[in-house]
PARO-826993 format. One record per residue: residue in one letter; x, y, z of N, C-alpha, C, CB in turn. Coordinates in steps of 0.02 Angstrom, whole numbers, padded with zeros to 5 digits, always signed. Glycine has a CB too. Example, Ala and Ser with C-alpha at 12.3 -4.5 7.8 and 13.67 -1.06 7.14 Angstrom:
2
A+00660-00284+00390+00615-00225+00390+00660-00165+00390+00565-00224+00452/S+00642-00112+00354+00684-00053+00357+00645+00002+00394+00704-00030+00286/
***
This chain:
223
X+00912+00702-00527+00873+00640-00519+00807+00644-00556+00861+00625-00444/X+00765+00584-00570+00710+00598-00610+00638+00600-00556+00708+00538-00671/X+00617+00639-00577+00560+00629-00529+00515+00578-00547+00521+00688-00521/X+00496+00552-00484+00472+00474-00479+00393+00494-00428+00547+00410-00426/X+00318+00495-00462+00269+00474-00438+00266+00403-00389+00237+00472-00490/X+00234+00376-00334+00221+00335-00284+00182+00296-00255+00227+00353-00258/X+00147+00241-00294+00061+00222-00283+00062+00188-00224+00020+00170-00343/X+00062+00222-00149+00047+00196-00107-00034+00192-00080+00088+00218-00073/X-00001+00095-00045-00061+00086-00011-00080+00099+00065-00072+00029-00023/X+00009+00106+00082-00007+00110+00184+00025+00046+00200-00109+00106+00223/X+00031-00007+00149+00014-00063+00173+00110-00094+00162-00064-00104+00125/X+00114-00148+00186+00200-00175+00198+00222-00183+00121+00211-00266+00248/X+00205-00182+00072+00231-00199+00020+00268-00128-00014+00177-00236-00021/X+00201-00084-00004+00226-00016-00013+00294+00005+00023+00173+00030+00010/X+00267-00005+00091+00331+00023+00116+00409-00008+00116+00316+00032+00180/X+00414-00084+00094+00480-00103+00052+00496-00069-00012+00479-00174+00033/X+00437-00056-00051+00458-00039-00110+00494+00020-00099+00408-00034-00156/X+00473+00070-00068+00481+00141-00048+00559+00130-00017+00415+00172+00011/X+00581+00091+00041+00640+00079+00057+00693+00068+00008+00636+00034+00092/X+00662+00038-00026+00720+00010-00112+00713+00071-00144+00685-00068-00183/X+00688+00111-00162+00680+00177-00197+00734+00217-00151+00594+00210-00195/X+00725+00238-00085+00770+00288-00072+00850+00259-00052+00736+00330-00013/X+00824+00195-00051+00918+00162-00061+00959+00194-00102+00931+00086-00095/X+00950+00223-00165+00984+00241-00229+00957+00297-00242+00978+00195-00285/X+01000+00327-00277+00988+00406-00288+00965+00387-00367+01069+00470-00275/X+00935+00366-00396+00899+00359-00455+00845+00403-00465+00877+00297-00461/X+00807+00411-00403+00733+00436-00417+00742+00495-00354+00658+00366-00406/X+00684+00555-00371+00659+00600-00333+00597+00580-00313+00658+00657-00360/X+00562+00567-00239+00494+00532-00252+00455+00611-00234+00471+00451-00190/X+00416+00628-00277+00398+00682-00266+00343+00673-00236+00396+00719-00312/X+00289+00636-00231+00196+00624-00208+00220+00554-00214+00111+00655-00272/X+00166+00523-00144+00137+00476-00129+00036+00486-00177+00150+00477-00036/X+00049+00413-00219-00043+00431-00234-00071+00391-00214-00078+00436-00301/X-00130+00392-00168-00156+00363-00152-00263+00364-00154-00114+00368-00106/X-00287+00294-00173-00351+00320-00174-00395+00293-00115-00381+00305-00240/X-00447+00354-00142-00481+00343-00060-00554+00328-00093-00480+00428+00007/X-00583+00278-00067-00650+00262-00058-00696+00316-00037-00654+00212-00014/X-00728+00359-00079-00761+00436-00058-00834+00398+00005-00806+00495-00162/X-00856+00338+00000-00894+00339+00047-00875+00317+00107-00939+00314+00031/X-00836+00296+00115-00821+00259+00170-00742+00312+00219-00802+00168+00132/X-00694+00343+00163-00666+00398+00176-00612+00353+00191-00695+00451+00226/X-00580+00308+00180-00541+00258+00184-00514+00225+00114-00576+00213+00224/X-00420+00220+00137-00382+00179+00098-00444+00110+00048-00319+00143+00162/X-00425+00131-00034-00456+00062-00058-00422+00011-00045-00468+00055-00125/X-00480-00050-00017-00457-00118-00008-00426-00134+00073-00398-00128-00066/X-00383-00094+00072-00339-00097+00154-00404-00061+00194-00243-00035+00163/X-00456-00030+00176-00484-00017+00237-00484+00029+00306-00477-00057+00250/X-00392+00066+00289-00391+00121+00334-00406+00182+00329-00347+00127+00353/X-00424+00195+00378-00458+00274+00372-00415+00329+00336-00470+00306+00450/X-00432+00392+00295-00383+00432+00261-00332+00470+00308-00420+00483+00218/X-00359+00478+00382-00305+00523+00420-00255+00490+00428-00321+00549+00485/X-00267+00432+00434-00190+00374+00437-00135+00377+00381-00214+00286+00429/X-00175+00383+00353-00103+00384+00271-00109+00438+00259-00111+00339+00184/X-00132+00506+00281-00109+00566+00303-00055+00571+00358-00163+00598+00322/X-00053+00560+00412-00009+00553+00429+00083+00503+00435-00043+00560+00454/X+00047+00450+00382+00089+00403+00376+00132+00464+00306+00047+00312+00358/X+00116+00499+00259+00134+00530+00228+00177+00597+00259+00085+00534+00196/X+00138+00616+00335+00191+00678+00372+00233+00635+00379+00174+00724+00445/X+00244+00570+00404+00296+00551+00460+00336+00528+00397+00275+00489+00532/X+00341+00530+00330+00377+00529+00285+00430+00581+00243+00341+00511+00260/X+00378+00638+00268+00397+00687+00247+00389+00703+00163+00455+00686+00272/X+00318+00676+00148+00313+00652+00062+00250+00687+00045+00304+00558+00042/X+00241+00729+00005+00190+00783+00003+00118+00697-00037+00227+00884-00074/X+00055+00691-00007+00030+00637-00040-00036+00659-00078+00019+00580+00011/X-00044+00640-00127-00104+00649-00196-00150+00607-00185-00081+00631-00275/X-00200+00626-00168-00269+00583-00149-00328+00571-00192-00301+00614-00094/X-00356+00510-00218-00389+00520-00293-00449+00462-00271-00328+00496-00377/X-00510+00499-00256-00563+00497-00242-00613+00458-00285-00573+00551-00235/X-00629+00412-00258-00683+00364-00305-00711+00302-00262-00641+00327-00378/X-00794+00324-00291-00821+00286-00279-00837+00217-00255-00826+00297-00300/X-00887+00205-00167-00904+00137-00195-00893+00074-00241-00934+00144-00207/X-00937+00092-00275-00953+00033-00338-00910+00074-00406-01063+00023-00358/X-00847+00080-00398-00823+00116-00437-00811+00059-00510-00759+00152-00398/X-00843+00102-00553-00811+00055-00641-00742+00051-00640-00825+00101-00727/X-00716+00003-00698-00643+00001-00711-00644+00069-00756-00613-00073-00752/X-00687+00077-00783-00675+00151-00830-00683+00221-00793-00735+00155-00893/X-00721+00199-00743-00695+00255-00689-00642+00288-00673-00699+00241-00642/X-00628+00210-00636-00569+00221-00607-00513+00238-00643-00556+00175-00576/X-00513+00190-00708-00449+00223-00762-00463+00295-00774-00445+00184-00844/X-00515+00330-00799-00521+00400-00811-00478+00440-00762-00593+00421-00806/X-00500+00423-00702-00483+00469-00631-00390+00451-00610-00549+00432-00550/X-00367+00383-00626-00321+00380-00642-00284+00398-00676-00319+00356-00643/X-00304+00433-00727-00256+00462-00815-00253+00526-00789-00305+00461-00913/X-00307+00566-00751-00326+00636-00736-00272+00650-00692-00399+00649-00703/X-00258+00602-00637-00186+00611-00571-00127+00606-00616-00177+00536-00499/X-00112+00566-00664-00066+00559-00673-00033+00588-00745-00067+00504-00657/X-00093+00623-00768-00058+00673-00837-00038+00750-00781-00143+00698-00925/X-00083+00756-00716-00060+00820-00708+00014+00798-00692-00101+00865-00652/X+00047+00764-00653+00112+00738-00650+00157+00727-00697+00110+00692-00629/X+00125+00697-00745+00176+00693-00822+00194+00770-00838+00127+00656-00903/X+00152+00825-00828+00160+00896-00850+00202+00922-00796+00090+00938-00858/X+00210+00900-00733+00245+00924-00683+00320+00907-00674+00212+00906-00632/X+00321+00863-00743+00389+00833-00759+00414+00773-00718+00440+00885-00752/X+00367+00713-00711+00369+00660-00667+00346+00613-00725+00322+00666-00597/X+00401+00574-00718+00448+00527-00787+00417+00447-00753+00574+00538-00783/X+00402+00426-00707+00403+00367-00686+00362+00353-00648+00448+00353-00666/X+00329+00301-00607+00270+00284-00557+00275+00226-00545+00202+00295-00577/X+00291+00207-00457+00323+00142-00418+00256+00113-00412+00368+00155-00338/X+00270+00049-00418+00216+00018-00361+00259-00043-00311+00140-00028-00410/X+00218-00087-00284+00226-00107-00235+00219-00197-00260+00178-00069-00184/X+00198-00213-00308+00179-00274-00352+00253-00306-00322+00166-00259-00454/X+00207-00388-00333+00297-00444-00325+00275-00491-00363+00332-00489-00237/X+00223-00509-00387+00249-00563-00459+00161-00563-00510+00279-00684-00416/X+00145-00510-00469+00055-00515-00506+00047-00501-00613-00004-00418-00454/X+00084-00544-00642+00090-00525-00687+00059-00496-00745+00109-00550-00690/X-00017-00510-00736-00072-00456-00751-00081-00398-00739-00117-00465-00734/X-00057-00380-00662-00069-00333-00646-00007-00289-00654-00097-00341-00592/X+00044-00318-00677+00075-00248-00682+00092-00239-00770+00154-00245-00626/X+00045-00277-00805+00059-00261-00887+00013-00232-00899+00065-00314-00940/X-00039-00215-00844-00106-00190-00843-00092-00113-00821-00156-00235-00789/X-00045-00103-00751+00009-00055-00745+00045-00021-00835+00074-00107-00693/X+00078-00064-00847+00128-00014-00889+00057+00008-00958+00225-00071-00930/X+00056-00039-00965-00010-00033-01048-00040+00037-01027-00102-00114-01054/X-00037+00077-00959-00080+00116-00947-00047+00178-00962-00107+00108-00887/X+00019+00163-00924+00067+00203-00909+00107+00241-00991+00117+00152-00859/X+00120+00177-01026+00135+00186-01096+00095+00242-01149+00124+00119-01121/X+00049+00254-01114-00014+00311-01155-00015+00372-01122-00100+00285-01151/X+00050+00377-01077+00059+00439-01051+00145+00469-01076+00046+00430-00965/X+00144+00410-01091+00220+00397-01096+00271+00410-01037+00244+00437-01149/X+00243+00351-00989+00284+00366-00920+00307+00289-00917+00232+00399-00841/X+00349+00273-00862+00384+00221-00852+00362+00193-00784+00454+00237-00860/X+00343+00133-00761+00331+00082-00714+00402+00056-00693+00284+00024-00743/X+00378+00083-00620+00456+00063-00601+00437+00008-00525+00516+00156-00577/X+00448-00054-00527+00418-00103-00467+00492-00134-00422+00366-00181-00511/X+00509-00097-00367+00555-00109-00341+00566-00169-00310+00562-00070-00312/X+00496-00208-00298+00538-00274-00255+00488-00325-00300+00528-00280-00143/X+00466-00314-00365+00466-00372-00431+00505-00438-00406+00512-00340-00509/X+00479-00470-00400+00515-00553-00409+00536-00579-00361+00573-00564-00451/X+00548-00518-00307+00552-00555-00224+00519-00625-00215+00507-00505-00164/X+00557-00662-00175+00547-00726-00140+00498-00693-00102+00611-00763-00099/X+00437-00711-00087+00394-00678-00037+00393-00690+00040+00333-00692-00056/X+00438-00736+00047+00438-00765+00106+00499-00738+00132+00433-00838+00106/X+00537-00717+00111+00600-00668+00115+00587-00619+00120+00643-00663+00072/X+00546-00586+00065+00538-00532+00081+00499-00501+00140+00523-00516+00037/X+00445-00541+00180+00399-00529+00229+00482-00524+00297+00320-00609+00234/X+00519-00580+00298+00562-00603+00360+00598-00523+00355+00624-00688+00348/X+00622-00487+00285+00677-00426+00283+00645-00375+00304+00708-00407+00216/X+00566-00382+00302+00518-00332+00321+00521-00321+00388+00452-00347+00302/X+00516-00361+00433+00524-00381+00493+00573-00356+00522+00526-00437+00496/X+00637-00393+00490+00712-00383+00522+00737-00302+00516+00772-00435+00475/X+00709-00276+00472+00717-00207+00471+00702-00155+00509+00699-00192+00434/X+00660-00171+00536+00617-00168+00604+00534-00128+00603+00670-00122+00660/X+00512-00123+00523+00446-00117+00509+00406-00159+00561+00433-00138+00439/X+00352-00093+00566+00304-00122+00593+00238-00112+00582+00312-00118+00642/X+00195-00159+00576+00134-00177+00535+00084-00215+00573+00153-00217+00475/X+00012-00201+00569-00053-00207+00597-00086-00234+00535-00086-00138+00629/X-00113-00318+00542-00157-00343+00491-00233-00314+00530-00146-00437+00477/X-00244-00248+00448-00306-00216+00431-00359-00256+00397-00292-00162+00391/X-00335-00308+00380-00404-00333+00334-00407-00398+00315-00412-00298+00266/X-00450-00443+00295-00419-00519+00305-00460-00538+00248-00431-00567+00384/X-00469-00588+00190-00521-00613+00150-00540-00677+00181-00500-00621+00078/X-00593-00683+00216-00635-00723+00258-00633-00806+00216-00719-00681+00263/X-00632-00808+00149-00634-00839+00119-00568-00889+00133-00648-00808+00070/X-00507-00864+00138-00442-00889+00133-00421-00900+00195-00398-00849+00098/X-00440-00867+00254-00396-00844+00321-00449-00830+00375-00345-00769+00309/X-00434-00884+00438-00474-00854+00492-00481-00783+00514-00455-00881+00541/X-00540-00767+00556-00536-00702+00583-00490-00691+00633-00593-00683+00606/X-00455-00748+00661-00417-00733+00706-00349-00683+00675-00402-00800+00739/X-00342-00681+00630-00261-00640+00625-00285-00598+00604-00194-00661+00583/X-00350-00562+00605-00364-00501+00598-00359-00444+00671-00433-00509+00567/X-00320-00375+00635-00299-00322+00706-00208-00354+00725-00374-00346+00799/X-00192-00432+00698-00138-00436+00742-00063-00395+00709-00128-00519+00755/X-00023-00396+00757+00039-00384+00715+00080-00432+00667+00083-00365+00758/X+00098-00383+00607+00130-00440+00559+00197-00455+00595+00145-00413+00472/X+00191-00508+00645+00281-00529+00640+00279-00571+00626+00331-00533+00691/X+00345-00640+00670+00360-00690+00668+00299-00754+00667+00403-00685+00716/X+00280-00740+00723+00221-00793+00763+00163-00788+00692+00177-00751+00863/X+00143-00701+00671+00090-00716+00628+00099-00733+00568+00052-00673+00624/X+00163-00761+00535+00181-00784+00479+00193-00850+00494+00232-00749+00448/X+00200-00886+00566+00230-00951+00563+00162-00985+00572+00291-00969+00618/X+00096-00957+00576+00032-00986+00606-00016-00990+00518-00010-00918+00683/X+00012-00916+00468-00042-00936+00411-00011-01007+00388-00046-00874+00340/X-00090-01027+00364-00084-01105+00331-00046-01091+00263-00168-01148+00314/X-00014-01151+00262+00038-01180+00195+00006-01143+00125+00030-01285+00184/X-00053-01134+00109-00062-01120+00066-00076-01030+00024-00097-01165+00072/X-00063-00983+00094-00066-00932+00087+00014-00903+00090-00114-00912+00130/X+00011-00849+00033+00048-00849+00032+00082-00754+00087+00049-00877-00039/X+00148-00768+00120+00164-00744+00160+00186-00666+00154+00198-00782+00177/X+00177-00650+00108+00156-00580+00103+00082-00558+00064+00215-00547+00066/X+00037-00589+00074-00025-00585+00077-00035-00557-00015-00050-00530+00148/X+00004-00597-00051+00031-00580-00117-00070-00579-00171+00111-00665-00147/X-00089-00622-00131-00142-00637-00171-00204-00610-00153-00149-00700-00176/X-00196-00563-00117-00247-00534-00079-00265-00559-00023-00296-00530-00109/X-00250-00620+00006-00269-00651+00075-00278-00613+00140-00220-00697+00092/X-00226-00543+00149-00239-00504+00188-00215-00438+00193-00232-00529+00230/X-00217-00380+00211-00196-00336+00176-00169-00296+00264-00259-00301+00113/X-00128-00244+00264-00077-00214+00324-00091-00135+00314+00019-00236+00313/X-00079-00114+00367-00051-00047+00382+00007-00041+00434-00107-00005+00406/X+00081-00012+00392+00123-00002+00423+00128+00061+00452+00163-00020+00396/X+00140+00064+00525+00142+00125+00564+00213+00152+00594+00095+00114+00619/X+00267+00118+00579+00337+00120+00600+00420+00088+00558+00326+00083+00664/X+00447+00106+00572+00484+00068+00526+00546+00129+00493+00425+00033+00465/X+00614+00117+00452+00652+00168+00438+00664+00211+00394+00686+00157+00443/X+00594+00204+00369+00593+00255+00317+00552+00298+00353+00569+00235+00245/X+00540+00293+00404+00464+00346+00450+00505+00398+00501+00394+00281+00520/X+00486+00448+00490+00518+00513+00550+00472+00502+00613+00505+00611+00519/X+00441+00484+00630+00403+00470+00684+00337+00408+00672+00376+00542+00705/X+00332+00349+00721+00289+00314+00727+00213+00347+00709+00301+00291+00789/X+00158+00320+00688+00099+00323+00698+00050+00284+00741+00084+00323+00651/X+00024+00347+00789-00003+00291+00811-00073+00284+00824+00027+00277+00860/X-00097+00208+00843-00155+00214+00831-00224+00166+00871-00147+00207+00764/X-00256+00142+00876-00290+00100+00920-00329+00065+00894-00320+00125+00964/X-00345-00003+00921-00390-00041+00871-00476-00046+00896-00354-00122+00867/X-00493-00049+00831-00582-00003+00848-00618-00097+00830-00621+00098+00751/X-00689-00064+00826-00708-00115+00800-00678-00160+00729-00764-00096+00795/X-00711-00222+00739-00722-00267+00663-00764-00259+00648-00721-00332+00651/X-00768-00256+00566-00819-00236+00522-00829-00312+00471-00790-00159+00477/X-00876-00338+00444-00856-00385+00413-00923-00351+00335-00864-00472+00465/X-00874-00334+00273-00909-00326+00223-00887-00385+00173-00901-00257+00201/X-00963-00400+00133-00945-00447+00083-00890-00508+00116-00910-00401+00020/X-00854-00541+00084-00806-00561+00114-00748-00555+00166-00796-00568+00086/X-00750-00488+00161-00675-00465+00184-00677-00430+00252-00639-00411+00129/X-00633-00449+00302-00663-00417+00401-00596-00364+00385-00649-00500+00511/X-00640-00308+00432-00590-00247+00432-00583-00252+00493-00610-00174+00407/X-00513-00218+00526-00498-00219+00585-00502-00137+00590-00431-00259+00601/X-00552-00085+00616-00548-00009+00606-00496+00006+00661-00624+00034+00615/X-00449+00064+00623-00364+00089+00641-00422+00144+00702-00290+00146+00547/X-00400+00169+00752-00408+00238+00769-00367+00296+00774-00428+00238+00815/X-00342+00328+00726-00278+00370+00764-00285+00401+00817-00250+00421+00730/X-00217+00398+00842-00188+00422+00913-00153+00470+00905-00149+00376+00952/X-00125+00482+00840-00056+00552+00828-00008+00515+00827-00037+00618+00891/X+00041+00552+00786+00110+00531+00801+00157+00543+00847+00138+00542+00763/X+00190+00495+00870+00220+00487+00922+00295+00513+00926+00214+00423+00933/
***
């Protein structure tokens, strides 16, 4: 099989993609990569703390690569520190790198253009999903997911901390879209069948930065 790098976020999109990956014996996923906000010590964007997607990585059983940056991090930063994770991998003989993307089409030509200068391959397992399908298969599968973060701008504070099911997809307004495709809100999944054991965890304060309210995870251990 080829070995296959893993840009997880923690968050429900990742963890479909990851489901479609070990469906098929195509890929070896060798590392989960994930970056962490060095001040705050927390998932970028999603907002959860690093022991969480530490452990969301034991209960996977997926050795995970953690790539540290800044705050107010540059795009040239971040690309530097990005090329640095992912040439040691190209040398480790890791041919490919998933993400979690479903129709952001900037963002994933922005993906390969990067990838192409390593000469590795972008591989996006649930690309072109119906999003509204894909949130219901997320569900029915029996994932389970805690909205971590909300853009204040788009979405009351109320569906911040709740669980992603039924009720909290039949309540966002018409115009967001239902797997939070556009950034509207962002998840941490703690259960579900790609996981050897639940994570678990408690809900802390709200934080509200810039635009965006965090719901803080507390871990509890896995269950």
């Amino acid at each position: 099989m080829k070995k296959l790098l893993f840009c997880w976020s923690g968050g429900k999109d990742s963890a479909m993609a990851l489901y479609e990956i070990k469906k098929n014996n195509e890929y070896e996923v060798v590392s989960l990569l994930t970056t962490i906000t060095q001040d705050y010590d927390r998932i970028s964007m999603h907002g959860v703390r690093r022991l969480l997607v530490e452990q969301q990585a034991q209960s996977l059983g997926i050795p995970l690569h953690k790539v540290f940056i800044p705050r107010s991090c540059s795009n040239e930063e971040y690309g530097s520190k990005m090329r640095e994770a992912l040439t040691r991998f190209k040398q480790d003989g890791v041919e490919a790198v998933a993400f979690g993307d479903i129709f952001l089409e900037e963002v994933r030509k922005y993906r390969e253009d990067n990838l192409a200068q390593l000469n590795m391959k972008g591989v996006f397992p649930i690309w072109g999903r119906n999003t509204a399908e894909l949130v219901r298969s997320f569900i029915s599968l029996g994932f389970k997911a805690v909205v971590s973060c909300i853009n204040t701008k788009v979405l009351d504070k109320k569906f911040l901390g709740r669980q992603l099911d039924k009720d909290f997809i039949s309540e966002l307004p018409p115009d967001i879209d239902p797997s939070g495709e556009n950034g509207e809100f962002h998840t941490f999944v703690y259960d579900g069948p790609i996981f050897k054991q639940r994570i678990g965890y408690k809900r802390g304060k709200l934080v509200l930065r810039d635009s965006f309210y965090f719901c803080d995870l507390i871990p509890t251990g896995l269950m």
